[in-house]
Structures are given as structure tokens and as C-alpha cells.
C-alpha positions in Angstrom: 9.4 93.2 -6.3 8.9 92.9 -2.6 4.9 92.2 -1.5 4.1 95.8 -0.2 5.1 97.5 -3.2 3.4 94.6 -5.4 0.0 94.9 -3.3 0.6 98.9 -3.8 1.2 98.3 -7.9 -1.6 95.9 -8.4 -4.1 97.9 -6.1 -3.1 101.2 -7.7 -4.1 99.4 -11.1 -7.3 98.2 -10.0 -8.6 101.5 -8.9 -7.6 103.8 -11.2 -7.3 101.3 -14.3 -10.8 100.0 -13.6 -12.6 101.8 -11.0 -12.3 99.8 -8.6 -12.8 100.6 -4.6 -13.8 97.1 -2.8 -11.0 94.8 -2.7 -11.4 91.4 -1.5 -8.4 89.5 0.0 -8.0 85.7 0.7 -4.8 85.6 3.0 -2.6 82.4 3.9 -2.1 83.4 7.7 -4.1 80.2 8.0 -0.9 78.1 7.7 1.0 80.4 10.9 3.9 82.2 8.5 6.2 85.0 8.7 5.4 85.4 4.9 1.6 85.3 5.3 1.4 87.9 8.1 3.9 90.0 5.6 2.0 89.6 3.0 -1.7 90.5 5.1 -0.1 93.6 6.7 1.2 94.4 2.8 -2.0 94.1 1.4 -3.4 96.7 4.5 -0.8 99.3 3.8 -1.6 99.2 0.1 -5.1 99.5 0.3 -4.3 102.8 3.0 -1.6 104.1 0.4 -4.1 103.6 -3.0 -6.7 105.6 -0.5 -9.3 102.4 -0.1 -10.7 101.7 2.5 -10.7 97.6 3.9 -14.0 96.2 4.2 -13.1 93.4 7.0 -16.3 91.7 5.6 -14.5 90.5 2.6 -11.3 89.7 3.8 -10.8 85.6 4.5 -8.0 83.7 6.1 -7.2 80.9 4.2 -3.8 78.6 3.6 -2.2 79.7 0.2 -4.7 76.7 -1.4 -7.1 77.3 -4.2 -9.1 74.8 -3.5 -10.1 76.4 0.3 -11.8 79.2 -1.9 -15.0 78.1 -2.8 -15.2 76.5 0.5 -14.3 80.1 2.1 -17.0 81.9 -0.3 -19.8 79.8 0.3 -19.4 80.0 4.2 -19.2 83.5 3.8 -22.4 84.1 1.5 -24.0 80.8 2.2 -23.6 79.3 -1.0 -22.9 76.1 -2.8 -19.4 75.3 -3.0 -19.2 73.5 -5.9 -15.0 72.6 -5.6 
């Protein structure tokens, strides 16, 4: 499955399986890719194709690492990172 009709699957499930209309995303255009800014303008298209709108506020640039999460959530909401 290619990432723009994955994003569109996956978001299409989360809004009308469970309601939901704000969508974070954590994207890996951090490390410079082809496959990152793919996979960004994927998740864009899907959001506009499900009908949700993309709060910029919630969507992070990170480097395809789990562990920059906590790190990029507690900037964000000036949290403790606990990672």
C-alpha cells in the first residue's frame, strides 16, 4: 500500500470508526528525505480527502525515532519528558 492511500485508510478509520477529528502527526522530515516529505505531504492530502482539517499546532518534525517523542511533546506542552 503506497503512504497516501495508507494515511487516507487509517485517517478514514479514525474518524468515522471513532469519532475522531484532531489528528496529531510526528513527521521524519527531520532527517532531510525524499520518503519523509512523501510521507508529510501524504498525511496532508489524507487529512483534506477524510474532510479534517490540520491543526499546524500539533503537527512535529521529528527523525523517524521514538525516542525524540517525549522530548518533542514536552517542548510543545512544557512538560516533563520522562524518556
Amino acid at each position: 500500500m503506497e503512504p497516501d492511500n495508507s494515511y487516507k485508510a487509517v485517517l478514514g478509520h479514525l474518524k468515522n470508526k471513532h469519532g475522531c477529528s484532531r489528528i496529531a502527526y510526528i513527521s521524519g522530515r527531520g532527517v532531510g528525505t525524499e520518503e519523509a516529505q512523501l510521507r508529510y505531504d501524504a498525511f496532508f492530502e489524507a487529512m483534506k480527502a477524510n474532510d479534517l482539517t490540520v491543526d499546524e499546532g500539533i503537527v512535529f518534525d521529528g527523525n523517524f525515532r521514538q525516542m525524540d517523542i517525549p522530548s518533542l511533546l514536552s517542548k510543545k506542552y512544557k512538560i516533563q519528558s520522562y524518556s
